[in-house]
C-alpha positions, 0 to 999 in steps of 0.5 A: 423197842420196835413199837409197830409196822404200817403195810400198805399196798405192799406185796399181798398186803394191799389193805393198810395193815399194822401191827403193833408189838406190845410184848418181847415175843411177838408170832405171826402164823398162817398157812403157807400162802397166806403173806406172813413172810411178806411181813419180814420182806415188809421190814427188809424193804423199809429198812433200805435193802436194795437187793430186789431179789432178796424180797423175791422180785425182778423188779421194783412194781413188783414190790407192789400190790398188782390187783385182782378181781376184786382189788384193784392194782395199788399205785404204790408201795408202803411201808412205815415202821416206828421205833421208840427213841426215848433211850435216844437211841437213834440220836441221828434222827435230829440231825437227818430231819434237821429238827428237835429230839423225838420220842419215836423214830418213823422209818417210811420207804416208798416205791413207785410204778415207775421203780423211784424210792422216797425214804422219811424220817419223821415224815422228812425227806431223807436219803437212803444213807441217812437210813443206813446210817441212823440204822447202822448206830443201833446195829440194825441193817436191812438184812444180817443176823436181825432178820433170818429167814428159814434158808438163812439159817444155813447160809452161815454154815454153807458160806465159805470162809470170806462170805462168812467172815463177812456175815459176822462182821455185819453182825458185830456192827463193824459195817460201819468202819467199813463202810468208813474206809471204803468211803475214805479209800475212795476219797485217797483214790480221788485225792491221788488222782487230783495230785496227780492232775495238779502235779501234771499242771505244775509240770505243764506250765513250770517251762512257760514260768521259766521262759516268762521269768526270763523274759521278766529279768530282760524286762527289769534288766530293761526299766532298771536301764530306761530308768538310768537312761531316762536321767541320763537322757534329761541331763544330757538335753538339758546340758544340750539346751544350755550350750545352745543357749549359750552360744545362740545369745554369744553369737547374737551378741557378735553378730548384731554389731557387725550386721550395723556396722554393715549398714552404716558402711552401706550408707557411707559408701554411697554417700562416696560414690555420689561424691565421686559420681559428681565429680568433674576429674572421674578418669578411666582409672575409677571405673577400672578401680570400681570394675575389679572392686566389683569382681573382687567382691563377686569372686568373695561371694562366689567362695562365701557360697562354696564355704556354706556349701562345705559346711552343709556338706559337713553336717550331712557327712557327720549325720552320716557317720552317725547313723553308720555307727548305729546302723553297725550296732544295731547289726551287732544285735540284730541276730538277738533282736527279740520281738515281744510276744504281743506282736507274734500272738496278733501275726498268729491271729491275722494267718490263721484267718486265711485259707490260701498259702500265698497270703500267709507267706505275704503277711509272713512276709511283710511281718519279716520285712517290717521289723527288719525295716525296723531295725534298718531304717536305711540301707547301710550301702547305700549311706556309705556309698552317699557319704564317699558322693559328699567327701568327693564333692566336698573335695571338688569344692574346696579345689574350686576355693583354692581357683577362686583364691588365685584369682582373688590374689591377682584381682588383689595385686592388680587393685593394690597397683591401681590404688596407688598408682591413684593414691600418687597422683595428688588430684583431689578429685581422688580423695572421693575414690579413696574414701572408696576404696577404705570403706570397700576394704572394711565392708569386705572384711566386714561382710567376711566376719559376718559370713564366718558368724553365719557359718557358725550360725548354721552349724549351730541350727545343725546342733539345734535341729539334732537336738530336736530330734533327740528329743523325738525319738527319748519321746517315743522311746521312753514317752512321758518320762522325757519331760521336764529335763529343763528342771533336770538337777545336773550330776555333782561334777557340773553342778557348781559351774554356771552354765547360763553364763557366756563362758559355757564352753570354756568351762566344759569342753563340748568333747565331754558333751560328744562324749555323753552322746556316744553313750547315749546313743550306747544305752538306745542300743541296749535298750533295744537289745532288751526290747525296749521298756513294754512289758508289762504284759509280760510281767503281768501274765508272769505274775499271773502265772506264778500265783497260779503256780503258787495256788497249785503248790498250796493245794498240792500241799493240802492234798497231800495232806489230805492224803495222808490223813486218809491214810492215817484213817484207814490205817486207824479204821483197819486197826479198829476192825481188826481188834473189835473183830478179833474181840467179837470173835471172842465174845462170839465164841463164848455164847456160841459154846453156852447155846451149842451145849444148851441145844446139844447137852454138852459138847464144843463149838467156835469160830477160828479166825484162818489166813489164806494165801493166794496161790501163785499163778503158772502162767509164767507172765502172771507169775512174775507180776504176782512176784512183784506183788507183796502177797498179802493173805485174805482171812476167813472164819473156819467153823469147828464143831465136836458132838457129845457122845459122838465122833463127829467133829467139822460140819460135813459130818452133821446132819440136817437137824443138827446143822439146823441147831448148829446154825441157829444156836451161831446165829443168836449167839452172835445177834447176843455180841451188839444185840440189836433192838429186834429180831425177826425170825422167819421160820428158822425153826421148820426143820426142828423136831419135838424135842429139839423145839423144846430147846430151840423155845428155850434159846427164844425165852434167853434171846428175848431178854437182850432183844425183841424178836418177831417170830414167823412160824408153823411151830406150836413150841415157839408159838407158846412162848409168845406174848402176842400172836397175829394170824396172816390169812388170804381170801380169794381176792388174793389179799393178806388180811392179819387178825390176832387170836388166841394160842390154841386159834393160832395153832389151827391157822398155822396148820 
C-alpha cells in the first residue's frame, strides 16, 4: 500500500509538501495551472523514469524549482515516496541496502543543478537498477498501466500492433524477462566475441607451439644424446686414463734400467780410456779406432735425432687426419647447423640499435663470420695442404736415415777391420782398447734401446696430451658432467679384466680404444647437429606456451559453456515470455469483456494476438541477402471491438467518448491481470460526459478493491467516490500549495 509522497523543490512544488494516502481512493483537484499533475510527474520522477520529456522537460534543472519574486531557486530536487512493506512485498529492500527486513520501503530520487541523480533506499545509496529492480517484483515501473495520464489513455488504442504489444507486456510484468534476455543476449554477444579473441589467440600462437615443440624434441633428442655421451665420454677417459697409466708405469720400469746401465758404461769407459791414456804402446791405430768410434756414435745420434723427427712428424700427420675427418663431418651438417634462438634474438637487438646500413651489414656480418669460425675452426685447404708439407718432409727424412745408414755401414766395416787388425796382434798394450771397444759396442746398443723407449715415451706424452684435451673440450661441451670419470663403472665387457695390471694392452687391444674414440668423436657431431644441450629456455618458453595454450583451451571451454547456457536461458526466457504473455492475453481479454459490457451495456471486446512478415525488398541486392535470411514474423496486439445495437465494429469507427471508454475499460482490465499496489489516474476521465462518468465511477470503486488509486481529476463523479480529496492551489509566487478539504470545497477548487 502506498502510504505517503514527500515533494520537495520539485517543479511548482518548491515548499516540502506530502501527502499521505490513508484511504483506497485518493483525489487531488485544482484549477488547471495549479501543479496537481506535477503530483504524478512527482511519482514518474521518483520511480526512475528516465525520459525527461515524459515529465515536460529538456532537461534535468529543469526538473527543479527555478525561483520567483518571492521564492527563491531551489538547489535541487526531491522526491521521497514510501511503501508499506509489511507483506514483504518488496523483499529486495534488504538485499539492496544490505540490511535487516523493514516495515516501510522509502524510495528518494534526487537531481541536481548540474543534471547528476542519487537514488536511496531506506535512506542507502542505491542504483537505478536496484530501483527498477525492487520495483519491477511488485509490477511497479516508472510509467505503464500504473500511472496513465489523460493523453495515455488513448495511446494504447492509436499505438501500432508492435508498440502496443509492447505496452501490455509492460503491464503484465514481463519486462522483467525481458530485461533478463536482453541482459543475457548482451552477455552471449560479449561471450561470443571473447571466444572468438580466445579462438584468434590459440590460432596465433598454435604455429609458434609447433616450432618450439619441435625444437623441444631436438633438445631431448639432445640430452637423451649428452646423457649417453656424457657415459660414453667418462668411460672412454677413464679406459684412457688407465692405458696411459699402464704404460707410463711399463715404460718406467724398462726405461730406469737402461738410464743406470748407461752410467755404469759411462764410468767404465772412462776408467778404459784413462788406462789406454797411460799407456806407453798407444799407436796410431787407437786414435783411428777412437776417431771412427767417434763418427759412428755422431752419424747414430744424427739418425736417433732424424727418428724423433718422424715420430713428431707422425703425431702432427695423425692429429691432422683427425681433424680433416672432423672438419668433413661438420661440413656434412653444416647446411643444418641450427643457431639457438637466444643468439639471433641478441643479434636483432644489437641491429636495431643502428641507424646506418653499413654497420648492421658489419655486425650481420661478423654474426656470419662468427659462427662460421665456429663450426671451421680451421681452414680445411689449408690442413690438407699442411699434412702433404709433413708426408714430403717425412719422406725427405727418412732418405736421409737410409744416407746415414750407408755410412754407418761403411764406418762399421772399417771399425770391424781396425778391431781386428788390433785384436791379432797380442800386445798387451791393446786389452785397454778392447775393453774399449766392448763397452763402446754395449753403450751403442744401449743408448739404441734408451732412444727407442724415449720414442715411445713421446708418443705416449702425444697420447697423453690428446687425452687432456678430451677432456677440455667433454668440459666445455657437456660442463660439470664430465667430472669424476676416474670413479666411472666400466661396461660388462671390461669389467672383470684388471686394467691396473701391466698386462692392459694384452688384455684389450688399443684398436677397441680408437674404436671408442671414432665414436666419440661421431656422437660430438651429432651433439652439435642438435645444437648442443642449452635449451632450457627453449623448453622453458615451450612449457610456457603450452600452459598458455592449455589455459586458452580451458577457458574456451568455459565460454562455450557459458554460451550455451545462455543460450538455453534465452530460449527458457522467450519460452517464458511467450506462454505468460499468451496466458495474459488471455486473462486480459476476460476483464477487458466485463469492463467493455459494463461501459457499454453489452457488447465485445478482445485483443488478438497477429504475426506479420516483413515484406521483401525490391532492390534485387537487398532482396538476395533477405533470401538469405530465415524470415521470422514480428507479433503485434490487433484491437477488435463490436457496439451493442450498433454496426460498429474496429476502432476507426468509434467516436471520441467511445474510444475514451473504450481505452480506459483496456487499461484497467489489464492493470486487474498483476494488479500493482497502486494506480494514478491523471485525468483520464476529462473527456467523459455525465452519464459515461456514471460508469467510468463504478470502474473506480471495482479497481480500488485489487489496487490503491491516486486520482487527479475536474470530475465531480469521480471525486465522489474518493475517500480523501487534496486541493493543489498557486499563488502569485507561482508555488504549488496542497490543503485537504471537503467534497463539495473540492468541487469548487476543481472548477
Amino acid at each position: 500500500m502506498l502510504k505517503s509522497l514527500q515533494i520537495s523543490g520539485f517543479k511548482s512544488f518548491a515548499k516540502k509538501t506530502e501527502l499521505e494516502f490513508k484511504s483506497q481512493i485518493t483525489a487531488i483537484v485544482g484549477p488547471n495551472g495549479s501543479g496537481k499533475s506535477n503530483v504524478a510527474e512527482a511519482f514518474r520522477f521518483a520511480l526512475g523514469e528516465q525520459s525527461i520529456k515524459s515529465m515536460r522537460g529538456k532537461r534535468g534543472e529543469d526538473l527543479i524549482w527555478n525561483g520567483s519574486a518571492e521564492v527563491s531557486r531551489a538547489g535541487r530536487a526531491s522526491v521521497k515516496v514510501v511503501l508499506d512493506n509489511k507483506n514483504n512485498l518488496f523483499s529486495a529492500v534488504s538485499k539492496a541496502t544490505e540490511g535487516g527486513d523493514f516495515e516501510e520501503a522509502v524510495i528518494e530520487r534526487v537531481v541536481n543543478r548540474d543534471g547528476t541523480n542519487e537514488y536511496y533506499l531506506n535512506g542507502s545509496l542505491v542504483r537505478l537498477k536496484d530501483i527498477i529492480e525492487l520495483l519491477a517484483n511488485a509490477h511497479i515501473g516508472a510509467s505503464g498501466h500504473h500511472i496513465i495520464s489523460q493523453g495515455e489513455a488513448d495511446r494504447i488504442l492509436s499505438a501500432n500492433m508492435k508498440e502496443r504489444k509492447e505496452m501490455v507486456e509492460d503491464a503484465l510484468g514481463l519486462k522483467i524477462y525481458q530485461y533478463k534476455r536482453e541482459e543475457s543476449e548482451r552477455k552471449l554477444a560479449k561471450t561470443e566475441e571473447n571466444i572468438k579473441q580466445v579462438e584468434s589467440l590459440r590460432r596465433e600462437i598454435a604455429p609458434h607451439i609447433r616450432f618450439l615443440k619441435k625444437q623441444v624434441e631436438k633438445v631431448e633428442k639432445a640430452e637423451e644424446l649428452k646423457n649417453k655421451l656424457s657415459k660414453f665420454y667418462r668411460e672412454y677417459l677413464k679406459r684412457e686414463k688407465i692405458y696411459l697409466d699402464t704404460q707410463k708405469n711399463q715404460l718406467a720400469k724398462e726405461k730406469n734400467p737402461v738410464i743406470e746401465r748407461l752410467v755404469q758404461l759411462e764410468k767404465e769407459m772412462e776408467e778404459a780410456k784413462r788406462i789406454l791414456a797411460n799407456s806407453a804402446k798407444k799407436d796410431e791405430k787407437s786414435e783411428e779406432l777412437i776417431a771412427i768410434e767417434n763418427k759412428i756414435k755422431n752419424e747414430r745420434d744424427s739418425r736417433d735425432k732424424l727418428y724423433r723427427d718422424i715420430g713428431r712428424i707422425e703425431g702432427e700427420i695423425n692429429a691432422n687426419r683427425r681433424n680433416i675427418e672432423r672438419i668433413e663431418a661438420e661440413q656434412r651438417s653444416e647446411e643444418t647447423k641450427t643457431i639457438p634462438l637466444r643468439e639471433v634474438e641478441e643479434l636483432e637487438k644489437e641491429i636495431s640499435q643502428y641507424s646506418e646500413v653499413t654497420k648492421i651489414i658489419q655486425k650481420i656480418r661478423d654474426f656470419i663470420i662468427k659462427h662460421k669460425t665456429n663450426f671451421n675452426s680451421k681452414n680445411l685447404n689449408e690442413i690438407i695442404e699442411n699434412n702433404q708439407n709433413l708426408e714430403n718432409k717425412k719422406i725427405e727424412i727418412e732418405e736421409s736415415i737410409k744416407i746415414i745408414d750407408n755410412t754407418l755401414t761403411n764406418f762399421t766395416a772399417e771399425y770391424q777391420q781396425i778391431k781386428d787388425s788390433i785384436e791379432r796382434e797380442k800386445d798387451s798394450s791393446r786389452e785397454a782398447e778392447k775393453n774399449i771397444f766392448k763397452i763402446s759396442g754395449e753403450q751403442s746398443e744401449t743408448r739404441s734401446k734408451l732412444e727407442l723407449l724415449k720414442e715411445k715415451e713421446y708418443r705416449l706424452n702425444l697420447e697423453e696430451n690428446d687425452w687432456k684435451l678430451q677432456i677440455q673440450e667433454g668440459g666445455v661441451l657437456l660442463g660439470t658432467a664430465i667430472l669424476g670419470f676416474e670413479n666411472e663403472t666400466l661396461t660388462e665387457e671390461n669389467q672383470s679384466e684388471n686394467f691396473s695390471s701391466n698386462n692392459f694392452t694384452n688384455l684389450e687391444p688399443r684398436e677397441k680404444q680408437e674404436e671408442r674414440k671414432k665414436e666419440l668423436e661421431r656422437m660430438k657431431i651429432r651433439l652439435e647437429e642438435l645444437g648442443g644441450a642449452g635449451g632450457s629456455e627453449v623448453i622453458k618458453e615451450y612449457k610456457e606456451t603450452s600452459e598458455r595454450d592449455a589455459f586458452l583451451a580451458k577457458e574456451l571451454e568455459d565460454l562455450k559453456k557459458s554460451a550455451e547456457s545462455l543460450q538455453q536461458l534465452i530460449k527458457e526466457l522467450l519460452e517464458k515470455l511467450d506462454v505468460e504473455f499468451r496466458e495474459g492475453i488471455n486473462k486480459i481479454n476476460k476483464t477487458f469483456q466485463e469492463f467493455f459490457s459494463m461501459m457499454f451495456g453489452g457488447g465485445e471486446a478482445k485483443l488478438e494476438i497477429i504475426k506479420n512478415y516483413k515484406l521483401k525488398a525490391k532492390n534485387p541486392i537487398e532482396e538476395e541477402i533477405e533470401n538469405t535470411e530465415e524470415q521470422k514474423p514480428e507479433e503485434g496486439i490487433e484491437i477488435n471491438v463490436s457496439l451493442p445495437r450498433k454496426r460498429i465494429r474496429g476502432l476507426d469507427m468509434l467516436s471520441g467518448g467511445e474510444r475514451a471508454l473504450t481505452s480506459i475499460a483496456l487499461l484497467f482490465a489489464i492493470s486487474q491481470v498483476n494488479p500493482p499496489p497502486f494506480i494514478i489516474l491523471d485525468e483520464t476521465d476529462a473527456a467523459l460526459d455525465e452519464a459515461n462518468s456514471k460508469k467510468y465511477g463504478d470502474m473506480i470503486e471495482s479497481l480500488s478493491k485489487v489496487s490503491q488509486l491516486i486520482l487527479i481529476t475536474h470530475n465531480r463523479e469521480t471525486m465522489s467516490r474518493a475517500g480523501i480529496i487534496y486541493g493543489v492551489t498557486m499563488g502569485r509566487d507561482g508555488v504549488s500549495r496542497l490543503l485537504s478539504i471537503a467534497f463539495d470545497e473540492a468541487v469548487t477548487v476543481a472548477k
